[in-house]
FIKOLZA-1660 file (N, C-alpha, C; in steps of 0.1 Angstrom, whole numbers, plus 5000, padded with zeros to 4 digits):
% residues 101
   i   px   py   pz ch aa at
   1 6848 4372 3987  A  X  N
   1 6836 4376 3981  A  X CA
   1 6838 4383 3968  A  X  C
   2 6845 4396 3963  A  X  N
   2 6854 4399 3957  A  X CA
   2 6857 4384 3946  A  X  C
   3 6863 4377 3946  A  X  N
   3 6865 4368 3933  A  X CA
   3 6852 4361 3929  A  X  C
   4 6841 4359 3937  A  X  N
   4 6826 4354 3934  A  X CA
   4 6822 4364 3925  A  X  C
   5 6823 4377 3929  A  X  N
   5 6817 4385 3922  A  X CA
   5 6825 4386 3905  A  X  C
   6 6839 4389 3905  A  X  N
   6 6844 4390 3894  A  X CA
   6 6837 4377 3885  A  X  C
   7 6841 4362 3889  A  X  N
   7 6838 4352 3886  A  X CA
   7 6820 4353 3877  A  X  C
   8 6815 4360 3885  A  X  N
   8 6799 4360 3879  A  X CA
   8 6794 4370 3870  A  X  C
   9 6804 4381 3869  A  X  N
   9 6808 4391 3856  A  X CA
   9 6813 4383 3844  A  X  C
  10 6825 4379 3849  A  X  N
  10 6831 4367 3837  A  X CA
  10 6823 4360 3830  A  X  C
  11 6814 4352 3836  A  X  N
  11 6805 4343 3832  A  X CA
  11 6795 4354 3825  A  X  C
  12 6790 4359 3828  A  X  N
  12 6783 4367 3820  A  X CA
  12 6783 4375 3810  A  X  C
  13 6800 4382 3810  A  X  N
  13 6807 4387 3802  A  X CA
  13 6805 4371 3788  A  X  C
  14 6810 4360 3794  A  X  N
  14 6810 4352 3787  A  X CA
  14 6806 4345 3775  A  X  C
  15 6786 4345 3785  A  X  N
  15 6778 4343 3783  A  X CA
  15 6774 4353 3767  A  X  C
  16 6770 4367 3772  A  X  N
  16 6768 4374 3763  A  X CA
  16 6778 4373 3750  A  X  C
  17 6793 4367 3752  A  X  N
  17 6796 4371 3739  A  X CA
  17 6791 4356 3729  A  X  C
  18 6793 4345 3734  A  X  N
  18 6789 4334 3726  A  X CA
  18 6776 4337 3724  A  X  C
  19 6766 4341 3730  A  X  N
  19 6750 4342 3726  A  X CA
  19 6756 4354 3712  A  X  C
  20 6765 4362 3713  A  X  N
  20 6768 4371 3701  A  X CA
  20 6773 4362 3685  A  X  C
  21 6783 4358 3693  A  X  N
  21 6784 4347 3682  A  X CA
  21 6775 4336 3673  A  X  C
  22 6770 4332 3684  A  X  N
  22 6763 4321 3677  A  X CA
  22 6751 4330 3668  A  X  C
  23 6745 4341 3672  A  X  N
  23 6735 4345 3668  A  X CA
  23 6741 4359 3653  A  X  C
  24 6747 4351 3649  A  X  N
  24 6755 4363 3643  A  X CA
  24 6752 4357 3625  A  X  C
  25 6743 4368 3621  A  X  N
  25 6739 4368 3602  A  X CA
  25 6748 4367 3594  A  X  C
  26 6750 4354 3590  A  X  N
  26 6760 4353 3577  A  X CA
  26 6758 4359 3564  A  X  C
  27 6749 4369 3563  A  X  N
  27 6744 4371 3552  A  X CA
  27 6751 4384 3548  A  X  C
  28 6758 4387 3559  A  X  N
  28 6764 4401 3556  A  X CA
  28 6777 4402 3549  A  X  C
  29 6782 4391 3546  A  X  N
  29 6796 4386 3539  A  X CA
  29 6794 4386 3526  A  X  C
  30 6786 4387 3519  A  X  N
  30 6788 4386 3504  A  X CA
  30 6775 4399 3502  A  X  C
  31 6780 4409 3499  A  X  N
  31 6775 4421 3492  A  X CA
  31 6768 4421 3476  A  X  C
  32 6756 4421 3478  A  X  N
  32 6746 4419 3466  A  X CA
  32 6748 4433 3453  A  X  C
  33 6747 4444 3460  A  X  N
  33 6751 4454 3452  A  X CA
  33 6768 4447 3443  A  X  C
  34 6776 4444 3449  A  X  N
  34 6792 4441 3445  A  X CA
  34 6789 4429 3429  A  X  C
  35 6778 4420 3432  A  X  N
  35 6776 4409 3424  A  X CA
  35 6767 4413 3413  A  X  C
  36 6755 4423 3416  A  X  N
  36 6750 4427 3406  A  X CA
  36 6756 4440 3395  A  X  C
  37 6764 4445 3401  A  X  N
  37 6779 4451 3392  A  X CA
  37 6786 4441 3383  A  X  C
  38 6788 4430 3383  A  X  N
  38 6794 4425 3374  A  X CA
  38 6788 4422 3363  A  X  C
  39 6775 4416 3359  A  X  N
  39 6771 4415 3350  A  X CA
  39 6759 4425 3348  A  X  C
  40 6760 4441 3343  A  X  N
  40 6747 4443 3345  A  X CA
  40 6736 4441 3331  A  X  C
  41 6741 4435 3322  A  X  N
  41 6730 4433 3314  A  X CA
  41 6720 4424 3318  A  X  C
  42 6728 4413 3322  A  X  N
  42 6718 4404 3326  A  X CA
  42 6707 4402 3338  A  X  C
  43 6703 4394 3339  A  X  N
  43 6691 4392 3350  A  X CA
  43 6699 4393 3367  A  X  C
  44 6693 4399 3375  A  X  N
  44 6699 4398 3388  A  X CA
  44 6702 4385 3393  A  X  C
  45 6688 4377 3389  A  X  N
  45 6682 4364 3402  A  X CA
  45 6697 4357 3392  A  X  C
  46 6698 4359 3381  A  X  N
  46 6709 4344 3376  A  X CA
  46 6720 4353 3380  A  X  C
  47 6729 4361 3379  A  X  N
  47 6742 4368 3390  A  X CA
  47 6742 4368 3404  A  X  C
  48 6731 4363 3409  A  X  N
  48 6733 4364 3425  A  X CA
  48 6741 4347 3426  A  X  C
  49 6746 4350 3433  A  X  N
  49 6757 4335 3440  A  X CA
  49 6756 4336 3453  A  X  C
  50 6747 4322 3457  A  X  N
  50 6746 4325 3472  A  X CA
  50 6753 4312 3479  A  X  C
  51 6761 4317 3491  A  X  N
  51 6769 4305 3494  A  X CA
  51 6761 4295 3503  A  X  C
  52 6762 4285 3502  A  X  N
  52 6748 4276 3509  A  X CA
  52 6760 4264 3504  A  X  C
  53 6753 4253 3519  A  X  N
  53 6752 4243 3517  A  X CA
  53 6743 4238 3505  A  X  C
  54 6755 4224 3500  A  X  N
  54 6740 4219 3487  A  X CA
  54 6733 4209 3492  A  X  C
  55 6736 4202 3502  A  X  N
  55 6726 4192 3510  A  X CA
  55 6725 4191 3521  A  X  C
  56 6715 4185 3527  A  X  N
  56 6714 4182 3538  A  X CA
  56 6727 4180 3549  A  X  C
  57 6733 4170 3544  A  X  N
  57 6745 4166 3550  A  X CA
  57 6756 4175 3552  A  X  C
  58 6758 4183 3538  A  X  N
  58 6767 4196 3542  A  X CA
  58 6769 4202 3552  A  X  C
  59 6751 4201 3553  A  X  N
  59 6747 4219 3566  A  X CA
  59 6753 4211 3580  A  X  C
  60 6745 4198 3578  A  X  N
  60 6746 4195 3597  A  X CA
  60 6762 4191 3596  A  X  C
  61 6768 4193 3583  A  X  N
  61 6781 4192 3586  A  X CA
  61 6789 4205 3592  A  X  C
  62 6783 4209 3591  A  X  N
  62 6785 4227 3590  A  X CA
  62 6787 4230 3607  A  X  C
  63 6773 4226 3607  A  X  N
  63 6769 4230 3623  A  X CA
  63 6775 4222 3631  A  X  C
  64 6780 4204 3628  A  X  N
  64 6786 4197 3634  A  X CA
  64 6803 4203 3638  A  X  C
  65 6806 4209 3631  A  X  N
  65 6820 4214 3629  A  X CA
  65 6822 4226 3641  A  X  C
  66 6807 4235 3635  A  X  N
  66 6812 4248 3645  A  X CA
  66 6812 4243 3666  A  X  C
  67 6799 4231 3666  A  X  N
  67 6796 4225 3676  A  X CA
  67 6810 4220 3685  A  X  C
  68 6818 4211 3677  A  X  N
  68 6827 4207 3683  A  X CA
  68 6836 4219 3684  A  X  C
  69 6841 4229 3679  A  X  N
  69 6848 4240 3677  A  X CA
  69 6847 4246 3686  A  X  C
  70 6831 4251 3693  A  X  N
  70 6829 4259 3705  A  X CA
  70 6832 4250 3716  A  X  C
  71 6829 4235 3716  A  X  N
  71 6831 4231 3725  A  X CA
  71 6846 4226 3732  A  X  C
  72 6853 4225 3721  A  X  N
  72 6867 4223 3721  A  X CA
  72 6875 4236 3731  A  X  C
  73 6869 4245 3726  A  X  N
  73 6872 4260 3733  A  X CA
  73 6868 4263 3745  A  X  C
  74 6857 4259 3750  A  X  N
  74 6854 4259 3763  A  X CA
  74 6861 4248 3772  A  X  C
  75 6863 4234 3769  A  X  N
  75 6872 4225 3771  A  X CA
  75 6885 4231 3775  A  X  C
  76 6892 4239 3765  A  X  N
  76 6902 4243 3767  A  X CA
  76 6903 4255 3780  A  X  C
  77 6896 4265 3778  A  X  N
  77 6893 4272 3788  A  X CA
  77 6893 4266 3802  A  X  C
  78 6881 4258 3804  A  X  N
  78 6882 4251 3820  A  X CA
  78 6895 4244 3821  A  X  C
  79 6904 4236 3811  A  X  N
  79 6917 4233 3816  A  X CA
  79 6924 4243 3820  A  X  C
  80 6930 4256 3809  A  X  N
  80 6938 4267 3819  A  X CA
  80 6935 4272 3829  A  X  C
  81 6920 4267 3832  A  X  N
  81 6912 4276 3845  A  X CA
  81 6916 4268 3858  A  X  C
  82 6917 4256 3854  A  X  N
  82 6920 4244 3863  A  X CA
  82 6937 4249 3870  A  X  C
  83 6945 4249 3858  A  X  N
  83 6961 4249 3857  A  X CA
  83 6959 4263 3864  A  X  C
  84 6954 4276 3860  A  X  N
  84 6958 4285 3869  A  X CA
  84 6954 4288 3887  A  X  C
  85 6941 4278 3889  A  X  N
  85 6936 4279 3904  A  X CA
  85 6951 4270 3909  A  X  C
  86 6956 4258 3902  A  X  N
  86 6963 4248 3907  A  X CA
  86 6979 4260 3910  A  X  C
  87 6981 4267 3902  A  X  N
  87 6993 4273 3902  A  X CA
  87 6992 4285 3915  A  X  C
  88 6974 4292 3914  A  X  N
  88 6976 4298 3927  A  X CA
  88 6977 4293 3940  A  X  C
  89 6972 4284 3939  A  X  N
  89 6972 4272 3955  A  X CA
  89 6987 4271 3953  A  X  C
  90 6997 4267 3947  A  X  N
  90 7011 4263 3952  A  X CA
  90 7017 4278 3954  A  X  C
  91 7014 4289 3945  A  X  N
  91 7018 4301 3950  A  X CA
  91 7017 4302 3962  A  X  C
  92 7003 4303 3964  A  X  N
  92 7001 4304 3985  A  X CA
  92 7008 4297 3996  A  X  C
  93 7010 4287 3991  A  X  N
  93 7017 4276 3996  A  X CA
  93 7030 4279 4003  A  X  C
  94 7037 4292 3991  A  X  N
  94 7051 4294 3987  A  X CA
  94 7063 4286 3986  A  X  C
  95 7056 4271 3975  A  X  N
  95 7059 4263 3971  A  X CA
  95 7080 4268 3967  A  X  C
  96 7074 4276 3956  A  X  N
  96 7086 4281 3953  A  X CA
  96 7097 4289 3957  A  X  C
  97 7093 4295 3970  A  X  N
  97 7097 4306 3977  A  X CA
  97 7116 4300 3984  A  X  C
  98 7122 4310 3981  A  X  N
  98 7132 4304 3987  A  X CA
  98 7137 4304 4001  A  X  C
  99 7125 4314 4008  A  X  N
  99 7128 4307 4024  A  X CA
  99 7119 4299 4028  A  X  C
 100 7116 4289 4031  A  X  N
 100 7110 4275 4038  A  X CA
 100 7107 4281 4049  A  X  C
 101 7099 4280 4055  A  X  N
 101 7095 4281 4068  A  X CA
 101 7087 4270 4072  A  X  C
% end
């Protein structure tokens, strides 16, 4: 009962950090004060540089990339998850153990 419960913390632990991730403001990486310092004679709106996709295709390339990226990660995860239940079952087993019984 004991490992259900950790197991449903995990997941949730999980849960909340990807919903953190995914939900997280790129906007906070390029500091507008920093860029309007560099040129101050001129106009703000022409010194701001904002990093953006320039087309369509860019963006969903964008999000195509991060898409496979999370999912690659989670993939990966259920395999060592796989490999470590597999390693505890031969543990119990005492697969390895040097007295046989």
């Amino acid at each position: 009962m004991k490992t259900h419960a950790n197991k449903i913390l995990l997941s949730l632990f999980l849960g909340v950090l990807c919903f953190g991730l995914f939900s997280v403001n790129f906007g906070w990486a390029q500091e507008i004060e920093q860029i309007q310092k560099t040129r101050p004679g001129e106009n703000a709106a022409e010194n701001m540089i904002v990093p953006a996709p320039k087309n369509i295709k860019e963006a969903i390339a964008i999000y195509v990339f991060l898409g496979w990226m999370w999912l690659s990660i989670f993939v990966l995860v259920y395999i060592l998850r796989q490999k470590i239940k597999e390693l505890d079952r031969i543990h119990k087993l005492k697969f390895f153990s040097s007295h046989k019984s």
